[in-house]
C-alpha positions as CSV (number, residue, x, y, z in Angstrom):
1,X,51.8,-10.9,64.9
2,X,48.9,-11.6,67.3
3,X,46.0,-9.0,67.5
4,X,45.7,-6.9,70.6
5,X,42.1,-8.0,72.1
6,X,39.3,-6.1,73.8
7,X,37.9,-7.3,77.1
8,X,34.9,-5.1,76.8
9,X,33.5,-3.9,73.7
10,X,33.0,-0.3,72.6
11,X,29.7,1.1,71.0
12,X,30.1,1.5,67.2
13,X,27.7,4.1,65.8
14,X,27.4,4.3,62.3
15,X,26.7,6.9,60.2
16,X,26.1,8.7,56.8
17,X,27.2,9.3,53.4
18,X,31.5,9.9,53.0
19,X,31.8,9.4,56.5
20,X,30.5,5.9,56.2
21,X,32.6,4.9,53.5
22,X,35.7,6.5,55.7
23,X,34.4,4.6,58.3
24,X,34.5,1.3,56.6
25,X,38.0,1.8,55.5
26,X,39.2,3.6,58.2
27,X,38.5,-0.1,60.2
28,X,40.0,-2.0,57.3
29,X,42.9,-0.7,56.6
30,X,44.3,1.1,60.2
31,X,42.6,-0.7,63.1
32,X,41.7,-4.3,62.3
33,X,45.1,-5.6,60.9
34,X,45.8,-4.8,64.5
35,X,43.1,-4.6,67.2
36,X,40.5,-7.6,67.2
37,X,37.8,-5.5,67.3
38,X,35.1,-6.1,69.8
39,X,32.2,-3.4,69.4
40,X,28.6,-3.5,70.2
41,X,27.0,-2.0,66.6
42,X,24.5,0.3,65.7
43,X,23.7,1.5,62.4
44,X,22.8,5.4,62.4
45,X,22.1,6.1,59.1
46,X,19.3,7.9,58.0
47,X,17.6,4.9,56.2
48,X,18.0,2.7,59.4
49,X,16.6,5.7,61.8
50,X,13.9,5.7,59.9
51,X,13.0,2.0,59.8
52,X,13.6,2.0,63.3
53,X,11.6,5.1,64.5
54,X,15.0,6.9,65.6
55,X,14.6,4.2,68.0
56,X,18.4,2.6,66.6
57,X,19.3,6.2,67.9
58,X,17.6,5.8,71.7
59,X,19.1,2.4,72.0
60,X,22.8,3.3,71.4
61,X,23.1,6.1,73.7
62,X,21.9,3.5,76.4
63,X,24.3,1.3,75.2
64,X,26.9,3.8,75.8
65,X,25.7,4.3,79.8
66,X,26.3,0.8,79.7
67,X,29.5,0.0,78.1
68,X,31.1,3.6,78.9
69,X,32.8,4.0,76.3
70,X,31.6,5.1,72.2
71,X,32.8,6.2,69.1
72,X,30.0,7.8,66.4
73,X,30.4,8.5,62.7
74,X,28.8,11.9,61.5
75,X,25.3,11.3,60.7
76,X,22.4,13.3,58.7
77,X,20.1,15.5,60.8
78,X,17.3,15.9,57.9
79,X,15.8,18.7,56.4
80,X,12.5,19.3,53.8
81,X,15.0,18.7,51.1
82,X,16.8,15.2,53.1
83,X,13.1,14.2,54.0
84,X,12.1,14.0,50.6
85,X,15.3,12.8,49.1
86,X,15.2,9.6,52.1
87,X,11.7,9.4,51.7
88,X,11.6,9.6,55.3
89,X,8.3,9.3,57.6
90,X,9.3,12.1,60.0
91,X,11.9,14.7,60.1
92,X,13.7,13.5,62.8
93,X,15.6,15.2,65.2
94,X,19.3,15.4,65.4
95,X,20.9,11.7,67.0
96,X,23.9,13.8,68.5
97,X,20.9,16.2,70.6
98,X,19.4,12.7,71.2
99,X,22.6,10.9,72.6
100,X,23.6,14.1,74.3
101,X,20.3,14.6,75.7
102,X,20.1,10.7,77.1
103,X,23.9,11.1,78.5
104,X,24.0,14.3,79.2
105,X,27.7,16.2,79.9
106,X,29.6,18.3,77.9
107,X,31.5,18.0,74.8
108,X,35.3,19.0,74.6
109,X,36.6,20.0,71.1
110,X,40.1,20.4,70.7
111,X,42.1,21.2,67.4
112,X,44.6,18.8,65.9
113,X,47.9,20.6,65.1
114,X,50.5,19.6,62.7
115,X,53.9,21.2,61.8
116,X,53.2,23.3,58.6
117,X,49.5,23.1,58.5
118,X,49.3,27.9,59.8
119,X,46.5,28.6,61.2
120,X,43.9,31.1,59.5
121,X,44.7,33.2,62.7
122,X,47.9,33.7,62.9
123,X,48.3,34.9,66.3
124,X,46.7,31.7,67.6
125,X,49.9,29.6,68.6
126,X,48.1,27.2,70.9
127,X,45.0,25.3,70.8
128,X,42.1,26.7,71.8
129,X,40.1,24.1,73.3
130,X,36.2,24.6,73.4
131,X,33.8,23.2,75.3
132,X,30.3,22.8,74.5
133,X,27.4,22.3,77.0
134,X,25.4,19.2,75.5
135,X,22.1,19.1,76.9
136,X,18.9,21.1,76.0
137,X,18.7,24.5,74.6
138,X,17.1,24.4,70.8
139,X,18.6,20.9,70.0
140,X,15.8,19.4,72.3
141,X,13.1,22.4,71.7
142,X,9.8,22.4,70.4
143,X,8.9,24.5,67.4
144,X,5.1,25.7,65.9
145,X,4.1,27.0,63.2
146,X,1.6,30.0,64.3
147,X,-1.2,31.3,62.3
148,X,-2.4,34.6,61.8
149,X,-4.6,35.5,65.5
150,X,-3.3,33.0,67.2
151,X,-1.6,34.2,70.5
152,X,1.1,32.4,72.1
153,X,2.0,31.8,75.9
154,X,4.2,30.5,77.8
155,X,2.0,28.5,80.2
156,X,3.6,26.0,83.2
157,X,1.6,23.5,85.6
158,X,2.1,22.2,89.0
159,X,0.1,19.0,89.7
160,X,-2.2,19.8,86.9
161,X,-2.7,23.2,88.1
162,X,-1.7,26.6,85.9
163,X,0.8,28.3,88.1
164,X,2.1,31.3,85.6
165,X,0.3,32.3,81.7
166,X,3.3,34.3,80.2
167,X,2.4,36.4,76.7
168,X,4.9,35.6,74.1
169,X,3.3,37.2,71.3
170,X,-0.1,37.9,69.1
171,X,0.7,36.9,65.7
172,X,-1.2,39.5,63.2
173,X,0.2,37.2,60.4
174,X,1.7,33.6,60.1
175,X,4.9,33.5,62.3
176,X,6.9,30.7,63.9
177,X,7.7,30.0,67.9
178,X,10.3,27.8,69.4
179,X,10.0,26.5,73.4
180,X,13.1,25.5,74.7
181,X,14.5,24.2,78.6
182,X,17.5,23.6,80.2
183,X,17.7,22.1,83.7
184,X,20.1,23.5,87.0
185,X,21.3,19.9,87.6
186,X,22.8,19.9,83.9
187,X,24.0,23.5,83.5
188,X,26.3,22.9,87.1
189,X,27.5,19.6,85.6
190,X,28.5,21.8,82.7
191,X,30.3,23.9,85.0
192,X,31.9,21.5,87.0
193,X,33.5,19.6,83.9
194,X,34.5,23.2,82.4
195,X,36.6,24.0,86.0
196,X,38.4,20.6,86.4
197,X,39.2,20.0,82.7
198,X,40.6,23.6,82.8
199,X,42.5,22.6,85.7
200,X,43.3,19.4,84.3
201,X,45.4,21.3,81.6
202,X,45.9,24.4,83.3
203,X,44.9,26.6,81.1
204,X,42.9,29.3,81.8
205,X,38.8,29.4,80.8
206,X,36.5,31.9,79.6
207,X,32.4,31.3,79.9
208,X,30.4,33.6,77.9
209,X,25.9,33.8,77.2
210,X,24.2,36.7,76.5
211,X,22.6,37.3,80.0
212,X,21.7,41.0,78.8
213,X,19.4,39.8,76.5
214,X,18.1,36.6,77.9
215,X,18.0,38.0,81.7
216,X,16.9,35.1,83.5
217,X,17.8,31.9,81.3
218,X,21.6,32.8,80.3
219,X,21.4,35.1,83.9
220,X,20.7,30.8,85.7
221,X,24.1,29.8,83.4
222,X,26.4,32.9,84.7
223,X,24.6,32.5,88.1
224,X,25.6,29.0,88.6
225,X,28.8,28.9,87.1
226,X,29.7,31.4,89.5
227,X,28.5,29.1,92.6
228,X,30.4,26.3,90.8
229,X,33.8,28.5,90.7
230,X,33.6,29.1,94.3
231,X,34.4,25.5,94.8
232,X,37.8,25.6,92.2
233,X,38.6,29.6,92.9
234,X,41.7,28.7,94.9
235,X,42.7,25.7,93.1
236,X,42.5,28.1,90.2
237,X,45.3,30.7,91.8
238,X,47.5,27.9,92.7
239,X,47.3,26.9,89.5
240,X,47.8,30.1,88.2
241,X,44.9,30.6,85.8
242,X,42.2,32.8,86.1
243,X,38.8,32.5,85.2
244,X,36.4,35.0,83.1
245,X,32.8,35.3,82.7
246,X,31.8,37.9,79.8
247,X,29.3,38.5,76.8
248,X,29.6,36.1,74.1
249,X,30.4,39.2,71.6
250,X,32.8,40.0,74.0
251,X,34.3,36.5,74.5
252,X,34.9,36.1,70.2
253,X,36.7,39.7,70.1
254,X,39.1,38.4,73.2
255,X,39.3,34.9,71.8
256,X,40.3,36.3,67.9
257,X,43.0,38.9,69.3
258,X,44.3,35.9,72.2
259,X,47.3,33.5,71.2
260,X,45.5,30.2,72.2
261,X,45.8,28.3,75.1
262,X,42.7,28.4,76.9
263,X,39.5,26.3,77.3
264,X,36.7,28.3,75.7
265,X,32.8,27.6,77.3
266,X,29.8,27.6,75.6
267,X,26.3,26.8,75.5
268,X,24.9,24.5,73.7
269,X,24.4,26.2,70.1
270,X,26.9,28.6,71.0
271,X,29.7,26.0,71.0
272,X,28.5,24.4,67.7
273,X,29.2,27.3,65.7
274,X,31.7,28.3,67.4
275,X,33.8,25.3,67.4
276,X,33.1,25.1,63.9
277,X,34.8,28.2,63.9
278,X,37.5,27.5,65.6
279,X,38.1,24.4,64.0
280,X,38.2,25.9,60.3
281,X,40.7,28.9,61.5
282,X,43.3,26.0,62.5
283,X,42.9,24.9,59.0
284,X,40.1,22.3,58.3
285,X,37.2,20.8,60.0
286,X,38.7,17.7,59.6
287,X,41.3,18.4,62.1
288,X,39.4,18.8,65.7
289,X,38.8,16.2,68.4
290,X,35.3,15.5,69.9
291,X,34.2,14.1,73.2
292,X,31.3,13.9,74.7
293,X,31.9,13.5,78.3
294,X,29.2,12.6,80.9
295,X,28.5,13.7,84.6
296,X,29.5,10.1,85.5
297,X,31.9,9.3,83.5
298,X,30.9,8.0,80.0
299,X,32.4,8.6,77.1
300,X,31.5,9.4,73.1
301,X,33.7,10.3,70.6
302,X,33.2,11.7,67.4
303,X,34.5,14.2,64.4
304,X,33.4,17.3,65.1
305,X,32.7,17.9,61.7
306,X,29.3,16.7,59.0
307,X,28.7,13.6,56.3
308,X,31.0,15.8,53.5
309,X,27.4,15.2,50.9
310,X,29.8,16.9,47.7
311,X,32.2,13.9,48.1
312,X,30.3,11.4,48.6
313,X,27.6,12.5,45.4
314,X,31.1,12.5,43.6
315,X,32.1,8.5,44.7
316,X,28.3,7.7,43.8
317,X,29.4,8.7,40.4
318,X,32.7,6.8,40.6
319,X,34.8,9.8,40.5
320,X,37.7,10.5,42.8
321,X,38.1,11.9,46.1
322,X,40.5,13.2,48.6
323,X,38.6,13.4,52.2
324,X,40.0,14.1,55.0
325,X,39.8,11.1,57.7
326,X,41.7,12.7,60.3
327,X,38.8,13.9,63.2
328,X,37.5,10.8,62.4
329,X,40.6,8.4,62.7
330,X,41.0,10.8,66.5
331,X,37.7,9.7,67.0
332,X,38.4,5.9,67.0
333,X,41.6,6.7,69.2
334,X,40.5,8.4,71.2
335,X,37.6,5.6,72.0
336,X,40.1,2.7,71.9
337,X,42.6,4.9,74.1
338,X,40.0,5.7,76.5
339,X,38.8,1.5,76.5
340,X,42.7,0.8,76.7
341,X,42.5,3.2,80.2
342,X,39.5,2.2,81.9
343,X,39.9,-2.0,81.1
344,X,43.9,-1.6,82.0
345,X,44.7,-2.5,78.0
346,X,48.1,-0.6,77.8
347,X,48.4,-2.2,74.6
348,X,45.6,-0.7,73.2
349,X,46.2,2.4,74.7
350,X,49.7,2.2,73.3
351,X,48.3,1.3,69.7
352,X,46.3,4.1,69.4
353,X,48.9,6.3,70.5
354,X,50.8,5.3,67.8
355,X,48.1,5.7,65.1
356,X,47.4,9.2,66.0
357,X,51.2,10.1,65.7
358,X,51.1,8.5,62.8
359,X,48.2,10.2,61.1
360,X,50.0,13.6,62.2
361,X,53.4,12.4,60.9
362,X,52.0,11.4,57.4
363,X,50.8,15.2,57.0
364,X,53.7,16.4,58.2
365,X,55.7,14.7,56.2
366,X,53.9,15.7,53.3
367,X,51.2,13.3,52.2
368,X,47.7,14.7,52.8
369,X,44.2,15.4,51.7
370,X,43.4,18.3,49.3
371,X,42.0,20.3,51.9
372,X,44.6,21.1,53.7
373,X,46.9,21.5,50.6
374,X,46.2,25.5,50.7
375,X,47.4,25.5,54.3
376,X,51.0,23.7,54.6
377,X,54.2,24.9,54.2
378,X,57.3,23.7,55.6
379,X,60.5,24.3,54.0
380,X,62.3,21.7,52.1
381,X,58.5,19.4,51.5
382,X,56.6,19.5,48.6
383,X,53.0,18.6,49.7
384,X,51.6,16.0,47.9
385,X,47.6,15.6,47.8
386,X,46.4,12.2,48.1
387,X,42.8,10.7,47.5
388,X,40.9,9.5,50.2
389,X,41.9,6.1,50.4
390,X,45.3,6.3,49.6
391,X,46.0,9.2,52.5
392,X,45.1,6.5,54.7
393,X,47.5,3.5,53.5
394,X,49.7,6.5,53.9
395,X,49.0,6.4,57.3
396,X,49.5,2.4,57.4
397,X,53.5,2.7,56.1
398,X,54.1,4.5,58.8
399,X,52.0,3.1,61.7
């Protein structure tokens, strides 16, 4: 049969370790017997980043202002122990704070449910979507290393002039302090994607920070998200949701005794444990959307989930492995969906339609990775575990 085209490419961002291998295959074996793929590439693994200067990194999240529309592979943020094992030249920062940071929005994480796959909650019957706030905070702060007698400040300038000399501390020994920022222009783009996405779904929405603590900088988030809500408070009752601001402590212990169904906002670090949370108590990591969504309308998507380093040591040596693809097989639909809708491709919005319920009918049905082996039971199916490669021709059959 013919191949569905692309009028206007996507940006492919490559990434790291299993993921990249998945990533290969994923293309081979589910979308290009199909889809005539037409994507601008990058290549966002660690080796390349570091050849490049992280500039590979800078040049794809312009591409995506450009084009609209990405899909990312998991990469490495490195560490002491990455740096010396990549031989790197810098530690460089995380590429999804330096895309985020470039396109700004927020990022919408949503679990992938399939019959039989219980949830390690058992009271959460519906998904719990969560949305995480994608700009600044301590994925674009600056850290230093203090030394003993050296006093630390928070200084700022106007026009070259000191304006305030805040004391943070006077270290008596060595110590460490971290600067970070976030801007009002993001945080109310944060608030008005939160309100119409919630609305969008009508579901309800909870926002939580620690304003107690952090008086004035988690006091601006609650501050402004309750400006923003004035704009969507009677949308909201005709709806009928409602929306909550509490303490993040407070916003876990409602979330773990709740049944679901709500859109969960956080800040920016806040959201990446958390959705890592979340994700893992619906049964695996590899089973949660991600999309990054911009103030004017861009897209990235991406698994919400890292490079899975045990597996891929374990293929390095040749020996078997049973990943699970899933996030990123949503990622890729959900890019090519979201091309599909904005070029006026029903076909390509129609394929990837199909692929995802076929990824969610091949677990169902009983074929599946060994992570999620622990978690299914459905009455009168025997799960069987497959290895990474063969869970997605698994997928093929039935697509």
């Amino acid at each position: 049969m013919a191949k569905i085209t692309m009028r206007t490419p996507l940006v492919e961002m490559d990434g790291d370790e299993m993921t990249r291998i998945l990533w290969a295959k994923i293309k081979e074996i589910l979308i290009a017997p199909y889809v005539e793929l037409n994507t601008e590439y990058y290549d966002l693994g660690l080796a390349h980043r570091d050849e490049t200067e992280d500039e590979v990194t800078v040049q794809s999240a312009l591409a995506a202002k450009k084009y609209g529309v990405a899909v990312k592979c998991a990469t490495i943020t490195p560490n002491l122990q990455r740096m010396s094992e990549y031989n790197l030249h810098r530690m460089w920062k995380s590429p999804n704070g330096t895309i985020r940071r470039i396109l700004d929005g927020t990022v919408f994480r949503a679990p992938i449910l399939c019959k039989g796959i219980r949830s390690y909650v058992p009271g959460w019957t519906k998904p719990i979507v969560l949305a995480r706030h994608a700009y600044g905070d301590v994925y674009s702060a600056v850290d230093y290393a203090a030394s003993a007698g050296e006093t630390a400040y928070l200084v700022t300038e106007k026009e070259g002039k000191e304006v305030s000399r805040t004391p943070i501390h006077s270290f008596a020994g060595g110590g460490v302090l971290q600067g970070m920022h976030n801007t009002d222009e993001s945080i109310r783009s944060f608030a008005h994607s939160c309100f119409r996405y919630a609305l969008d779904r009508k579901i309800p929405m909870i926002f939580a920070t620690k304003d107690t603590i952090a008086k004035t900088y988690d006091g601006r988030f609650k501050q402004i998200f309750a400006e923003v809500y004035g704009e969507y408070e009677a949308r909201f009752c005709e709806a009928g949701i409602d929306y909550l601001y509490t303490l993040i402590d407070d916003a876990v212990a409602r979330v773990m005794r709740s049944e679901g169904g709500m859109l969960w906002a956080c800040k920016n670090y806040d959201g990446d444990v958390m959705s890592d949370m979340v994700a893992t108590a619906y049964g695996s990591l590899g089973m949660m959307t991600s999309v990054l969504v911009s103030p004017d309308g861009k897209y990235e998507y991406e698994a919400a989930h890292g490079t899975v380093t045990r597996h891929y040591y374990k293929h390095l040596k040749g020996e078997e492995t049973s990943t699970n693809s899933v996030a990123t097989i949503f990622a890729w639909t959900g890019a090519l969906k979201k091309r599909g809708e904005l070029d006026g491709n029903s076909e390509l919005v129609s394929f990837a339609e199909k692929l995802e319920r076929a990824t969610v009918a091949t677990i169902e049905e009983g074929e599946m990775t060994g992570d999620l082996i622990p978690l299914f039971s459905r009455e009168g199916i025997e799960p069987k575990k497959c290895n990474s490669e063969a869970f997605l021709y698994a997928i093929a059959k039935r697509l």
